[in-house]
Backbone as CSV, one residue per row, in Angstrom:
resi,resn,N_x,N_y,N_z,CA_x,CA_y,CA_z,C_x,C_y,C_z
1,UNK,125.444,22.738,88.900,124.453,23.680,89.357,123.048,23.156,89.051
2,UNK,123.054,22.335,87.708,121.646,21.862,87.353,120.948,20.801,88.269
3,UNK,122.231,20.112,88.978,121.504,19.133,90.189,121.218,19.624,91.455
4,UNK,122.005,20.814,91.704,121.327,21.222,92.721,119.666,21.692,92.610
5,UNK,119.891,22.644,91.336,118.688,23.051,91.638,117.188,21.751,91.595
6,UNK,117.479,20.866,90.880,116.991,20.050,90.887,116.491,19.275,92.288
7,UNK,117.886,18.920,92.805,117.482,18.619,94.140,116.651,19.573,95.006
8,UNK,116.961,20.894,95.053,116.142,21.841,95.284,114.715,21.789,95.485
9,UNK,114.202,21.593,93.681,112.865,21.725,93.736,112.465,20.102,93.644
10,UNK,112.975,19.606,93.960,112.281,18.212,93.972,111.718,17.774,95.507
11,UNK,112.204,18.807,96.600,111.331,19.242,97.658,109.671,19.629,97.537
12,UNK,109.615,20.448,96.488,108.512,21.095,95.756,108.500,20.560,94.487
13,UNK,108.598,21.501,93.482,108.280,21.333,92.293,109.186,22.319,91.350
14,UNK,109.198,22.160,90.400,110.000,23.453,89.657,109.179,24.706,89.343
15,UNK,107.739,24.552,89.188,106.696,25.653,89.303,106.614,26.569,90.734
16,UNK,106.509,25.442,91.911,106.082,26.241,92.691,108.211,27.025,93.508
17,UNK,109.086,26.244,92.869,110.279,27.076,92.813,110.420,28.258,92.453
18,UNK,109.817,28.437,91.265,109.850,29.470,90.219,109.075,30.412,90.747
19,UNK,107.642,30.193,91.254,106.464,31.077,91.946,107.212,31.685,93.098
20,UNK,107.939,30.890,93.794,108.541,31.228,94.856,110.117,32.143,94.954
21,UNK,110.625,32.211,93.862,111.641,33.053,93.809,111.171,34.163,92.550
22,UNK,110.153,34.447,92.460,109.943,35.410,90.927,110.291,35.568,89.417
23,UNK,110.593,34.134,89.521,110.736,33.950,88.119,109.411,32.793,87.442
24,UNK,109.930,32.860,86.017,108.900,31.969,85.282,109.219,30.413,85.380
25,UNK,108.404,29.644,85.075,108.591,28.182,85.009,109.326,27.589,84.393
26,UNK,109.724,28.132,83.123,110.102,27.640,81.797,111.655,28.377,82.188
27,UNK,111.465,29.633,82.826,113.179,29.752,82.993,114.094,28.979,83.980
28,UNK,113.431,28.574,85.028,113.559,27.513,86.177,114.017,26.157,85.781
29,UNK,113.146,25.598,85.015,113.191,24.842,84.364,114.425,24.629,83.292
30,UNK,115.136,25.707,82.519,116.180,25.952,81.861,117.383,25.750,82.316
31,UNK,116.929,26.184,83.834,118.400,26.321,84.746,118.533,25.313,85.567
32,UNK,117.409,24.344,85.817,117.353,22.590,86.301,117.845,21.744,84.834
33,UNK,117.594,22.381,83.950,118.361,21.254,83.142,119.884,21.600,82.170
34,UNK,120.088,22.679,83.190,121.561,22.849,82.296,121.304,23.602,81.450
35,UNK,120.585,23.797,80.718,120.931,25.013,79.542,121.215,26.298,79.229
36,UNK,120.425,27.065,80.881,120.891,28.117,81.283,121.729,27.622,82.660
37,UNK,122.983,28.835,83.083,123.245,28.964,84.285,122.742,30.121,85.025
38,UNK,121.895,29.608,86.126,121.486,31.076,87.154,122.463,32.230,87.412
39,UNK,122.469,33.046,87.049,123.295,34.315,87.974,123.322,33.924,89.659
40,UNK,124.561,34.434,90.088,124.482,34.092,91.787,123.489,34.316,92.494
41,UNK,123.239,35.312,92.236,121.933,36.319,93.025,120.800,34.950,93.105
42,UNK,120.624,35.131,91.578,119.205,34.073,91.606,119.034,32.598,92.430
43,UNK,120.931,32.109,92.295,121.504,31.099,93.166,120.728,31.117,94.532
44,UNK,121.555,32.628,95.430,120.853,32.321,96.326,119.390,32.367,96.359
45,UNK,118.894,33.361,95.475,117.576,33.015,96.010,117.016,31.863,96.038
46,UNK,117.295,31.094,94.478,117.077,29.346,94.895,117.170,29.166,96.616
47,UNK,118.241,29.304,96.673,118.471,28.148,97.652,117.758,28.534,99.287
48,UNK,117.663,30.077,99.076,116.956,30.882,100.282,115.762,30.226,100.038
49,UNK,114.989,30.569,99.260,113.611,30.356,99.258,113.490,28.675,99.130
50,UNK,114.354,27.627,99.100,113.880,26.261,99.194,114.586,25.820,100.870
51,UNK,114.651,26.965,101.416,115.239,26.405,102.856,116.488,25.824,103.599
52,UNK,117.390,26.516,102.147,118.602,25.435,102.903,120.137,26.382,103.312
């Protein structure tokens, strides 16, 4: 899950990910490097809001 999101925001950025689905930077960031796992919900929104 941590590479997706990664791949994700590496379109953008992990800030403007985070700006873009309503969360903070630092939690975005948690969940690009594995330490947290996103809830589904937030899943999709990742993936809604980076276009895919």
């Amino acid at each position: 899950m941590a590479a997706r999101i990664r791949e994700l925001a590496g379109r953008s950025s992990i800030a403007e990910l985070a700006r873009r689905t309503g969360t903070s930077r630092s939690r975005m960031s948690t969940y690009a490097s594995g330490k947290v796992t996103p809830s589904a919900a937030m899943m999709l929104r990742i993936e809604r809001v980076a276009g895919t």
